[in-house]
N, C-alpha and C positions, 0 to 999 in steps of 0.2 A: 164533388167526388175527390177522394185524395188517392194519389197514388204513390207506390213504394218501389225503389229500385236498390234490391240486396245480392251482394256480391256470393260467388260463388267461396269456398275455404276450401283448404288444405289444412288439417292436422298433424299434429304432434311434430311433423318436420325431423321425423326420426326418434334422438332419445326422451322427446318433451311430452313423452304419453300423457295425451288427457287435460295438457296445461298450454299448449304451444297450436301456435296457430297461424295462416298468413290466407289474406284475402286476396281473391285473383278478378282479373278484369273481366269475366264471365258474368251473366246476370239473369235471376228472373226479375219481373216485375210483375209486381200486383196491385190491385185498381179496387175498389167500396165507394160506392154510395146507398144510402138509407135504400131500403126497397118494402113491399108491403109482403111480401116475400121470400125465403133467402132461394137467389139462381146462384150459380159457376158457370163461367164461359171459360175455356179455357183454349188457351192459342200456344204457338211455338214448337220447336223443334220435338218436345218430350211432352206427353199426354196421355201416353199410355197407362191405364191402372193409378191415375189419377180420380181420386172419389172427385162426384160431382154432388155429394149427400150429404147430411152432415157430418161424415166421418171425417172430409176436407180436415189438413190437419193446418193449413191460414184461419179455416171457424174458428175448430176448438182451439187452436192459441186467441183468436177473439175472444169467446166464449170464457176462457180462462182467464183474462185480463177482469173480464168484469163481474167472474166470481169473484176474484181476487180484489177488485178494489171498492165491489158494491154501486157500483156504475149500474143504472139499468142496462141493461142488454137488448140492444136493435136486430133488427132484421136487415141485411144490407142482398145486394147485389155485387159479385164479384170477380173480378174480370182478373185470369192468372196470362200468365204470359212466362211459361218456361223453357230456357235454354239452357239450363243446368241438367247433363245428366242425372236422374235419382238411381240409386242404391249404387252408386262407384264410386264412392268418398272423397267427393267433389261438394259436398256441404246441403246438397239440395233440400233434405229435409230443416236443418235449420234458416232457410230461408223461407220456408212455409213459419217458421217459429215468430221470427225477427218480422218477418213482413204484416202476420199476422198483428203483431202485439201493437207494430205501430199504428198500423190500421185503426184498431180500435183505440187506442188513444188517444189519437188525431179526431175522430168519431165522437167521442166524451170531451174533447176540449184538452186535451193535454194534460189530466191530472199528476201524472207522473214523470219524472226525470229521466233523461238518457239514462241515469245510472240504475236507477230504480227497474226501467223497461230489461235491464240485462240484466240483472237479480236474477226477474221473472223468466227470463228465456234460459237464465242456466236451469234453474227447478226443470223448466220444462222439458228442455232439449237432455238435462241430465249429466252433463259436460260442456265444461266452458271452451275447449277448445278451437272447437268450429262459430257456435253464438258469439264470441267478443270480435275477433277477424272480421266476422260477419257484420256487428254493431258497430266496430272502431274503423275498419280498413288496417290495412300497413301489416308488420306480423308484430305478432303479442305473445306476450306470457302471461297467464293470470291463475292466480293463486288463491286458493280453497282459504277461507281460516272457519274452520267446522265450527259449530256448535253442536248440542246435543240432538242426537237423533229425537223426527217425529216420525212415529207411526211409520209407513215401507214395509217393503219383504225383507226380512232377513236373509242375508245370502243373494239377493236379485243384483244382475248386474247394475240397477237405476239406485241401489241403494247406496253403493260408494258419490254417485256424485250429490248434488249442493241439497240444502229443503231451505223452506222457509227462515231458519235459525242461522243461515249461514252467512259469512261476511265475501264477497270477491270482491278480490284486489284486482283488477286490469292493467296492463300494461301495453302499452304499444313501442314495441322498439327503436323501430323505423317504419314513418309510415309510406316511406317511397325509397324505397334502396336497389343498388345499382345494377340489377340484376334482368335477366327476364326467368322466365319459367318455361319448360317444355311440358308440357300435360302429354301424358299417352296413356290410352284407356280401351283397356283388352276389352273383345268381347267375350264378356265370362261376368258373372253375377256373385258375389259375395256377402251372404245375409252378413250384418252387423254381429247378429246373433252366435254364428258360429263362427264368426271372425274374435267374440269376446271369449268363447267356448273352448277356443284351441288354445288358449294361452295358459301357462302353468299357473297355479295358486299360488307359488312362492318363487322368489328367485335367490341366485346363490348369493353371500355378499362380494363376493369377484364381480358378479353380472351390476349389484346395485350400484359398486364404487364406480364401473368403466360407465353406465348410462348417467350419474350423476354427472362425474367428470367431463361429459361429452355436454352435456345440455350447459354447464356452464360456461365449454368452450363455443357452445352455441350461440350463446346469449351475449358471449362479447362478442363476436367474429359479425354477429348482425349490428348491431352498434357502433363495432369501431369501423363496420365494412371491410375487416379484412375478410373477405372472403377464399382466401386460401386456405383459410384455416377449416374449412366448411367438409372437406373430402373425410378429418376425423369427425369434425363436430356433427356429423349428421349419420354417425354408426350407430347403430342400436342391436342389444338384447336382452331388450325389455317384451319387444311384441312382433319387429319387422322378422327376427329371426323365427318364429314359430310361423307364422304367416305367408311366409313365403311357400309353406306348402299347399296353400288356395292357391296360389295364382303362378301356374308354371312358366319357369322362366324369368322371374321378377330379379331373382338374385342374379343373375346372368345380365341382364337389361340394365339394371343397377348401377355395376360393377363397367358394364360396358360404355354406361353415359362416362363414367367420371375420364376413363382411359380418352374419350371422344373431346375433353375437354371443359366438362362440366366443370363446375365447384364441387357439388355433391348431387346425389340422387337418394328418392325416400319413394316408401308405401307412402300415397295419399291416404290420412284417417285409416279406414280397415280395409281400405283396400277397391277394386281392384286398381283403381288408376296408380298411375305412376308418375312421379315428376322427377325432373333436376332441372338443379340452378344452376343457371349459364350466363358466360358474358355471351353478349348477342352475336358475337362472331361464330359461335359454337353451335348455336341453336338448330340448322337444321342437319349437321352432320349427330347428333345426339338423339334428335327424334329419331332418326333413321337407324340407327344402330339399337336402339332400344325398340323396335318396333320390330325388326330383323330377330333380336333374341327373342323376340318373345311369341313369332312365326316359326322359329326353329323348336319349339316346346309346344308348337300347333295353336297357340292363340293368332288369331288376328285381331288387329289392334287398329286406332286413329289417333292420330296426335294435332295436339295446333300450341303454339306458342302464346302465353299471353304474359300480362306485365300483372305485378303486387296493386290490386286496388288502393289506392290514396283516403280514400270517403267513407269508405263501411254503408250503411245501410243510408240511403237520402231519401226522404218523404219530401211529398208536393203536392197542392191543392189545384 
């Protein structure tokens, strides 16, 4: 039996839409052995609307490795184990991706390379910014270099991100920097869908210059750890500003970490959870105050504190 333990992500970290990303100390794990049948047993705090069929998307990211590499394809037995909220952009579905691919590659004998394996999971997962966090640990940047479009929907949100022809660059910033994180996660549901649906087709070039600007100060402020510099570098309007009208009170909650003593605060991915980044002295005056605005706009919310994953995705036999 090999089994996989894949961190939960955070995206974009504000203006780094689509490219940025940081792994938190949250986990599922998932478990394959050969079977003469495929079962799911699934355990943990989240199971709900969890396929136990082949729809499983740990299968089809199997399934997908060994159309992709010409591996015969097994029948396994497999055992989930999730603690990762799904659909709060806390990364859960790319950890069915990651967890999957390595499964069956460990399964096949390892034909392919860490780097190789996260090729496959951007095609699949369709954006690198949750799968590399997920694959590396630490927070990253990684960068698209396109090749020519295969085959897709034109117009389909899956069609901006990677296929087959494409090169990613990964980067891990820092894979352990000095911060913690506050997670607080409304109850309230945000398909993906219409999280991509509400954002404009164009933006103005005022908006491009300030999110470029911002993601650069991003990029150093994690690196060099100044993290002061984080209350600008983690402005966006690119996506956080449209979005805010899913999830009432987010901009309120936001704005309220950083006064609380945050570095900064961001939409997690599309939403709905929320984070900022704290020196640990700040952490539980910040959940509180962001859990408060976001009861005063009628969400109730849970928060827990966790730390930047160091490891990204660790398989074991």
């Amino acid at each position: 039996m090999f089994s996989v333990r894949v961190p939960a992500t955070s995206a974009n970290i504000g203006p780094g839409f689509d490219c940025m990303g940081m792994a938190l100390t949250l986990y599922n794990t998932f478990a394959a052995e050969p079977g003469d049948t495929l079962t799911i047993a699934l355990s943990g705090a989240y199971t709900d609307a969890i396929p136990l069929s082949s729809n499983n998307l740990v299968w089809n990211s199997m399934r997908r490795f060994w159309r992709e590499t010409g591996e015969p394809e097994q029948t396994v037995a497999l055992v989930l184990h999730n603690m990762i909220p799904p659909t709060r952009g806390l990364g859960s579905s790319s950890t069915a991706v990651v967890g999957g691919l390595l499964l069956a590659n460990a399964l096949s004998g390892n034909p392919l390379s860490r780097e190789e394996l996260l090729r496959l999971a951007c095609v699949i997962e369709g954006h690198p910014d949750n799968v590399t966090p997920a694959f590396l640990g630490g927070v990253t940047l990684t960068v698209q270099d396109k090749g020519p479009r295969i085959g897709g929907n034109p117009g389909s949100d899956r069609d901006s991100g990677p296929d087959s022809s494409d090169t990613i660059l990964p980067r891990v910033l820092d894979p352990n920097p000095g911060f913690k994180v506050v997670v607080v996660i409304p109850d309230i549901l945000v398909e993906t869908e219409k999280a991509r649906a509400i954002l404009p087709p164009l933006l103005s070039r005022e908006d491009l210059i300030f999110n470029a600007s911002r993601v650069g100060l991003l990029v150093n402020a994690i690196m060099s750890r100044d993290y002061a510099l984080l209350a600008t570098a983690t402005e966006d309007r690119a996506h956080q500003t449209y979005r805010a009208a899913l999830v009432p009170g987010m901009s309120q909650a936001l704005k309220a970490a950083v006064e609380s003593g945050a570095y900064g605060a961001v939409l997690s991915g599309s939403g709905p959870a929320l984070l900022a980044i704290c020196p640990e002295k700040h952490t539980d005056d910040c959940a509180w105050v962001m859990r408060e605005a976001l009861l005063e706009a009628g969400l109730v919310s849970v928060s827990m504190v966790v730390d930047v994953d160091s490891l990204g995705a660790v398989i074991s036999s």
